[in-house]
C-alpha distance (Angstrom), angle and dihedral (degrees) to the residues before:
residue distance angle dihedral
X1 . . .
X2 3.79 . .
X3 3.38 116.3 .
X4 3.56 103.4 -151.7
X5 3.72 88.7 53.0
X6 3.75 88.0 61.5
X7 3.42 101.0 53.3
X8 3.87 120.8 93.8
X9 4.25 106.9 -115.9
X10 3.90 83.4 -130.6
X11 3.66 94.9 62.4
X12 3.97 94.8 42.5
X13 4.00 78.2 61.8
X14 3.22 110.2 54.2
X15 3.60 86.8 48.7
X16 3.86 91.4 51.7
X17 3.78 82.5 46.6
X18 4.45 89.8 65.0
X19 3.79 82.0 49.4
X20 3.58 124.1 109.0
X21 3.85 123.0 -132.4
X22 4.10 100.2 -97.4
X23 4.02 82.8 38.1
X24 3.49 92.0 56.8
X25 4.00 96.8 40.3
X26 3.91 89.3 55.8
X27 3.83 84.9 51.6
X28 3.73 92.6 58.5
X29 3.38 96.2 57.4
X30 4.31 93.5 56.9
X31 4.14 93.3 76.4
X32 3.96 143.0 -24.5
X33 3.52 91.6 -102.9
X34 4.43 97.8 59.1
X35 3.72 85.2 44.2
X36 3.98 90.7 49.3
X37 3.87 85.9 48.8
X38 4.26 92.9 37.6
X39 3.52 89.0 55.9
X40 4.10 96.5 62.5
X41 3.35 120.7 134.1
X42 4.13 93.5 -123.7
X43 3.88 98.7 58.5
X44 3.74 99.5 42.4
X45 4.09 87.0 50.7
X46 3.92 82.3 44.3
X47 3.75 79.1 68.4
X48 3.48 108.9 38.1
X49 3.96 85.1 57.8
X50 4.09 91.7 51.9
X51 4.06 86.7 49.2
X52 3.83 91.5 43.0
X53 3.56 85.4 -115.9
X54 3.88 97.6 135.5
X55 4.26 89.9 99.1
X56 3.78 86.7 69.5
X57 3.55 105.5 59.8
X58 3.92 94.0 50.1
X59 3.85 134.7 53.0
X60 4.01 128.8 -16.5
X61 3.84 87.7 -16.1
X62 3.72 93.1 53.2
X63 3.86 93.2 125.9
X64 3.87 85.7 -163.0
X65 3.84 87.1 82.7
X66 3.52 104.3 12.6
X67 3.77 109.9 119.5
X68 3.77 126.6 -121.3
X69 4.19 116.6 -120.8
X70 4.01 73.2 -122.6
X71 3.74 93.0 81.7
X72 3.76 94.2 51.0
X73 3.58 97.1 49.2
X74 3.34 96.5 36.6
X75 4.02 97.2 -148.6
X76 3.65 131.7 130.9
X77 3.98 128.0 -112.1
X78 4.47 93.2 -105.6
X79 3.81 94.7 136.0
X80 4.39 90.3 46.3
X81 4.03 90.5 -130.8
X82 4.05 92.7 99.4
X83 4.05 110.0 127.9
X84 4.04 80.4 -137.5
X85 3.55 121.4 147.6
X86 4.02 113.6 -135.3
X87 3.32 116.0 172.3
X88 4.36 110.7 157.1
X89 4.12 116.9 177.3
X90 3.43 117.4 -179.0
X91 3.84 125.7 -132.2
X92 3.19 114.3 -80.4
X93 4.21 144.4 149.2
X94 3.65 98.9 -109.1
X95 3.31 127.4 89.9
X96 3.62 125.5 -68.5
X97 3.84 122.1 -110.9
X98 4.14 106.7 -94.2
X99 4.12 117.3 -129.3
X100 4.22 97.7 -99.8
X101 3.69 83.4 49.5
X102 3.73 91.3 60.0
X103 3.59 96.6 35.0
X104 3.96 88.8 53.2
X105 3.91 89.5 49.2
X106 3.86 88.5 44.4
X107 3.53 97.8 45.4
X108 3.65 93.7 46.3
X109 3.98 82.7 49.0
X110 3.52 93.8 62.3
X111 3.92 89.9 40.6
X112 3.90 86.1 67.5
X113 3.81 91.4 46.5
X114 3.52 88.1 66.1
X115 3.97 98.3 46.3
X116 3.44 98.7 45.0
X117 3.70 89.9 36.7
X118 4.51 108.3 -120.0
X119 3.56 113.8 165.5
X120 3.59 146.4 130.6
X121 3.75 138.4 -125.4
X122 3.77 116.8 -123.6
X123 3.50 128.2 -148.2
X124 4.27 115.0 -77.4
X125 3.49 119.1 -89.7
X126 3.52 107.4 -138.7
X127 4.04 126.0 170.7
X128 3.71 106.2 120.6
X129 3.85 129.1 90.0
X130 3.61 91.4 -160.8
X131 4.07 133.2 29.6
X132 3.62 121.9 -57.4
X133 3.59 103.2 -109.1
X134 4.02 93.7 -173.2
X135 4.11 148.0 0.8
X136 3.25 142.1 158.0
X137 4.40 128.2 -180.0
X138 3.52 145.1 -164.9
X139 3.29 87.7 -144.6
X140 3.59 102.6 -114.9
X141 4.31 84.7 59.0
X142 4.03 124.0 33.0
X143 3.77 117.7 -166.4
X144 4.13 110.1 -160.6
X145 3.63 124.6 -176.7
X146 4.00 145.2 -171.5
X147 3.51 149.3 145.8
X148 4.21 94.3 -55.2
X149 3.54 102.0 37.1
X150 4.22 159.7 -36.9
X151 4.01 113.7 -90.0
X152 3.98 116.2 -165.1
X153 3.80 100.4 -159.0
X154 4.06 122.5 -167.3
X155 3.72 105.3 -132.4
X156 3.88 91.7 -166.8
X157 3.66 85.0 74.7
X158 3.52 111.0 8.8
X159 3.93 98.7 -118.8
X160 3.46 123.9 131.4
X161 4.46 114.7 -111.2
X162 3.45 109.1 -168.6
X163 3.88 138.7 5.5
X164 3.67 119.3 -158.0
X165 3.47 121.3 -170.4
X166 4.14 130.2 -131.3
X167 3.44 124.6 -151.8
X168 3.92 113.1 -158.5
X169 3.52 95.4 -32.0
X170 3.90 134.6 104.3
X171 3.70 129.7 -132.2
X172 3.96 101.5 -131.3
X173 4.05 100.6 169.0
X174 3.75 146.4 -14.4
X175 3.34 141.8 -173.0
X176 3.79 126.0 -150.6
X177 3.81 116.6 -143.5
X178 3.87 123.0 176.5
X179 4.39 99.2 -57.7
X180 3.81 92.7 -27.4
X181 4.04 119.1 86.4
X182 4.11 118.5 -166.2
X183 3.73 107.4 -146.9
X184 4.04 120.5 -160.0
X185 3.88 117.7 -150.6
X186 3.90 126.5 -157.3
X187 4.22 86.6 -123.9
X188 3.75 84.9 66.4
X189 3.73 104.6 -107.8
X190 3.70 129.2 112.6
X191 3.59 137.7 -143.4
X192 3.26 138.3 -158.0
X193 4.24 126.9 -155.0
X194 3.80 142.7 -166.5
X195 3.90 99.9 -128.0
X196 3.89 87.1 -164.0
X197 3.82 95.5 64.6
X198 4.10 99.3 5.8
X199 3.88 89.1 -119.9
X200 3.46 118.8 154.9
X201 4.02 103.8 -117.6
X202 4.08 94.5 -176.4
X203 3.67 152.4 -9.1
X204 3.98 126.7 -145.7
X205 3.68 94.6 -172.4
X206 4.20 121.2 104.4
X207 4.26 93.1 37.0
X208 3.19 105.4 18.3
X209 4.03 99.5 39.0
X210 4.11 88.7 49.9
X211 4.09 86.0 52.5
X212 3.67 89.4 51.8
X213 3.65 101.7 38.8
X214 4.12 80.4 64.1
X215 3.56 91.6 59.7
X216 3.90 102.8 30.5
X217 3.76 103.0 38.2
X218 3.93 91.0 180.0
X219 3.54 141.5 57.0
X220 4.12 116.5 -44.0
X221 4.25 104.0 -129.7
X222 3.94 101.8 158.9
X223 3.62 128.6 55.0
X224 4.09 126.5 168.0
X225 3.29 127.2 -176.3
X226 4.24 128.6 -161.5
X227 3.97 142.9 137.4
X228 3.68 94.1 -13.2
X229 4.18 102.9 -46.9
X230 3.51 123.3 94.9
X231 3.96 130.4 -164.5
X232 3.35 139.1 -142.3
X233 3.67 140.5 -170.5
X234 4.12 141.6 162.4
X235 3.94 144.1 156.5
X236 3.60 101.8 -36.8
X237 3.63 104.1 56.1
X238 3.71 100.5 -99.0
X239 3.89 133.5 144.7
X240 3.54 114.7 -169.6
X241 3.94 121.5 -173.8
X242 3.87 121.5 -146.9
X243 3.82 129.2 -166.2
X244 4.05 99.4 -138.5
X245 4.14 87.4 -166.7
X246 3.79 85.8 67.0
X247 3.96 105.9 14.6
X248 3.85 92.5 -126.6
X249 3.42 134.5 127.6
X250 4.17 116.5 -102.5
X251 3.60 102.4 -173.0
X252 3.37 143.7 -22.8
X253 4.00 120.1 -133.3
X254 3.79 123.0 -156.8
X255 4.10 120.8 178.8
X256 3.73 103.4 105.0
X257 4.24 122.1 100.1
X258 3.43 92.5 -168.7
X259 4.18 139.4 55.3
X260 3.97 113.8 -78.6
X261 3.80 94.0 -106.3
X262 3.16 109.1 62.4
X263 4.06 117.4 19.3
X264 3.64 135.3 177.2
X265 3.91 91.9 -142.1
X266 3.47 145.2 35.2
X267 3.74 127.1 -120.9
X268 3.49 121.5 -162.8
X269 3.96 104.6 -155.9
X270 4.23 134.5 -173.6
X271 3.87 103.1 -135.1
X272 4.01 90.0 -158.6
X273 3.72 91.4 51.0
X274 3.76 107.5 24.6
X275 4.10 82.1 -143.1
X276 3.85 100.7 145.3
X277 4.53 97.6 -123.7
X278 4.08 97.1 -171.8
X279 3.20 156.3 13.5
X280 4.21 117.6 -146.2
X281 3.61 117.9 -160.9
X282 3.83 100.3 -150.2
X283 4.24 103.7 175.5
X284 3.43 83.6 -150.3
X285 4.02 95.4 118.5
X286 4.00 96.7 -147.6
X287 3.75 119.2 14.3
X288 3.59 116.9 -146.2
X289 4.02 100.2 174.7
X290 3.67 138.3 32.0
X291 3.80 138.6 -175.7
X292 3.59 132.3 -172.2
X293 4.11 129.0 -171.7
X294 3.87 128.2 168.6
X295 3.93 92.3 -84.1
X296 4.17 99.1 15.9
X297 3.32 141.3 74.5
X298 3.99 118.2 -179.3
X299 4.05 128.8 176.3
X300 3.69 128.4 171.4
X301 4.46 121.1 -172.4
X302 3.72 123.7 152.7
X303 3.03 112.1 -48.0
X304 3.90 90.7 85.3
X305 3.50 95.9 -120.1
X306 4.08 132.9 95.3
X307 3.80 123.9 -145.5
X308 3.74 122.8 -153.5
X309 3.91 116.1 -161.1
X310 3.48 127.0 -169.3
X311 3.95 111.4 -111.1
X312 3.96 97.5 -148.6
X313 3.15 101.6 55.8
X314 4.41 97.7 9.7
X315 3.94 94.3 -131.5
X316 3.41 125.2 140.9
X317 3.92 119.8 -97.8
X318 3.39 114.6 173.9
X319 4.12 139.9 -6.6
X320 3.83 113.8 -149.0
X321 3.60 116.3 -156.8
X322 4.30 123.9 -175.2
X323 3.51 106.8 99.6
X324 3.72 129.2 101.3
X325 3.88 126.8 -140.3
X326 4.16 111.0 -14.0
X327 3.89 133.5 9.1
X328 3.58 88.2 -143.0
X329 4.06 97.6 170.7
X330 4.20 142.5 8.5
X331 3.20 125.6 -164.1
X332 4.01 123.0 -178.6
X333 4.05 124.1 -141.7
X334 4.17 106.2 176.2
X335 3.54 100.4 -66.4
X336 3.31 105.3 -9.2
X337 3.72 128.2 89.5
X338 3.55 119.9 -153.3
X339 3.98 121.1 -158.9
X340 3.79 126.7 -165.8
X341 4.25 112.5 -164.1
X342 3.61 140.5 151.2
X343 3.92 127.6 -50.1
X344 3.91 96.7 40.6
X345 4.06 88.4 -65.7
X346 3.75 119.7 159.1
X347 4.07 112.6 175.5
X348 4.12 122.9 -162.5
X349 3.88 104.1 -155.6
X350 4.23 132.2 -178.9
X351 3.95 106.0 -126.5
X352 3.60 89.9 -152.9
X353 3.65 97.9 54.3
X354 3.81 104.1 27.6
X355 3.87 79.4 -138.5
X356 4.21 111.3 141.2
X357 4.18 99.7 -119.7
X358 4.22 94.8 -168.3
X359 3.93 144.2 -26.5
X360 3.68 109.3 -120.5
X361 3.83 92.4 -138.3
X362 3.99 101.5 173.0
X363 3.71 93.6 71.2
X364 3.89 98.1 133.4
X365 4.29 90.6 -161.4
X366 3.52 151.7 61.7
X367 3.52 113.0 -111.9
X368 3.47 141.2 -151.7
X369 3.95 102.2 155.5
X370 4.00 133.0 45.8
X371 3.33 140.5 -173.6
X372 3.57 119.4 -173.3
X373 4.28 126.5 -173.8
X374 4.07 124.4 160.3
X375 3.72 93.1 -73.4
X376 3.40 105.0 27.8
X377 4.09 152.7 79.0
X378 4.26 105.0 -174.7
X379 3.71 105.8 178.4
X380 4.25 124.1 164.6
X381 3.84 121.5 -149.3
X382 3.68 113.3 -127.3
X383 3.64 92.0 -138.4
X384 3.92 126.2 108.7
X385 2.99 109.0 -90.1
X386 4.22 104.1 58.3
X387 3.72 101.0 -120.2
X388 3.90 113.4 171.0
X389 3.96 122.6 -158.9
X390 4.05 121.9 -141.6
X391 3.65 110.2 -167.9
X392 4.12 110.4 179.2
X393 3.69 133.7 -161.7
X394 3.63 105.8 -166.5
């Protein structure tokens, strides 16, 4: 009697299901039948979901469609660093390989591009006449601004949408939120824009600017924007929360000495409360970047080195020391932490390590701004003119 004929299919799968992934790829190799029942759709999305791999079967991340930086620069892999995805399976009787399958062997594709550090360098985006003072991106839209104007560039295809031009003003912050950008100006005001059409949704400037100015009697330098709240900071040490539903001001938090972008210490605050919850000594002198996730908190000034605490129990984990001169910007992707510093120097680091996973050493910039997403490295010059950097990984 054979065995594996007398086994029900459905309880072959839940075993495959308690499998892990090399487990499971040894198992597929025993018969056509376990790698017709390894291949279903339910145990390979089992796996996505332990990887966190879900984002890339669904939406603008689906990597099923997602193009490769391949297409737009039309070049061929000769050096073997190209983020390209080849995957080539003969013809053959068995049965074909299911979508999570391929979106876990894509996803853990591009996972490798960022470790061993395979990616290509887009074309330049150029649009301002003087520095780029601030950006932020979905990554399928950036939104860069300076002193002349506001440039909405499509990523997809790495032309620029809309220019919008400034008249003695400066672009200080802005915050990207689903097709909406809020825009912070050095007068104190701040706009927010449709980046579909470029239409100017809303001002907070005559009410709102005149309730601030009481609070913040200096120059407005920091701006975020998310679910609803927006903050504020500038030269004397201020935060001031805003409800953008209802353009008023929620609370107003005062603990700082110094300006809002680059502190000696750093305050840990409750936004619902405005109680002040801890105080992190970071012996970093002046901090020039900061980070937070559910259970991290990273920061990087210039001392050249980045701390990461934990945010549970605000203890230090790890210090990571390669760069030289100023940590001038982190940006977080999953596990990795990605640092931007002087000399050109872009660092790829594992979070739950604190080990350094790759230099980025083609970086053809400066940089003094970064944006990072899962297949991308954004990173403006701070040189006249605005030049912005794409680097891809897919």
């Amino acid at each position: 009697m054979n065995l594996n004929d007398s086994i029900p299919d459905e309880i072959i799968e839940k075993i495959f299901l308690n499998l892990d992934v090399k487990d499971m790829c040894a198992a597929c190799l025993v018969c056509s039948k376990w790698r017709r029942l390894c291949n279903s759709e339910k145990i390979w999305r089992k796996q996505c979901r332990i990887k966190n791999w879900i984002k890339y079967g669904y939406g603008a991340l689906d990597l099923t469609y997602l193009p490769s930086s391949d297409k737009i620069l039309s070049r061929t892999n000769v050096s073997g660093t190209s983020p390209k995805f080849e995957y080539n399976v003969e013809e053959s009787k068995l049965s074909p390989i299911p979508k999570w399958r391929m979106i876990y062997i894509k996803s853990r594709f591009l996972e490798l591009n960022w470790v061993k550090g395979h990616y290509n360098v887009l074309p330049t985006l150029r649009a301002h006449e003087t520095r780029v003072s601030a950006f932020d991106s979905d990554g399928m839209v950036l939104v860069s601004g300076s002193t002349d104007a506001v440039a909405i560039w499509d990523l997809d295809n790495v032309i620029l949408r809309y220019k919008i031009p400034i008249h003695k003003d400066q672009v200080n912050h802005m915050q990207l939120l689903g097709h909406t950008v809020a825009i912070s100006y050095t007068e104190g005001s701040i706009k927010v824009y449709d980046t579909i059409s470029s239409r100017l949704l809303m001002t907070f400037h005559a009410r709102c600017a005149a309730e601030h100015l009481r609070f913040l009697s200096k120059e407005l330098i920091v701006c975020s924007y998310a679910d609803n709240i927006c903050v504020t900071g500038g030269w004397d040490g201020m935060l001031i929360l805003w409800n953008m539903l209802e353009g008023e001001m929620m609370f107003a938090l005062k603990g700082h000495e110094d300006c809002e972008c680059c502190i000696y210490s750093l305050i840990v605050w409750r936004i619902i409360s405005a109680d002040c919850e801890h105080v992190l000594d970071s012996n970093l002198k002046e901090v020039y970047c900061l980070k937070l996730t559910p259970t991290l908190i990273v920061a990087g000034g210039t001392t050249s080195k980045i701390v990461i605490w934990s945010r549970e129990e605000f203890t230090e984990m790890f210090v990571l020391k390669q760069h030289l001169g100023i940590v001038r910007t982190l940006s977080l992707n999953g596990d990795l932490l990605i640092s931007g510093g002087d000399r050109k120097m872009i660092c790829v680091w594992c979070t739950k390590t604190g080990k350094l996973m790759n230099v980025v050493h083609r970086n053809p910039d400066l940089l003094h701004l970064m944006y990072v997403n899962e297949t991308k490295i954004i990173t403006a010059s701070p040189n006249a003119p605005g030049s912005i950097t794409v680097l891809s990984y897919w």
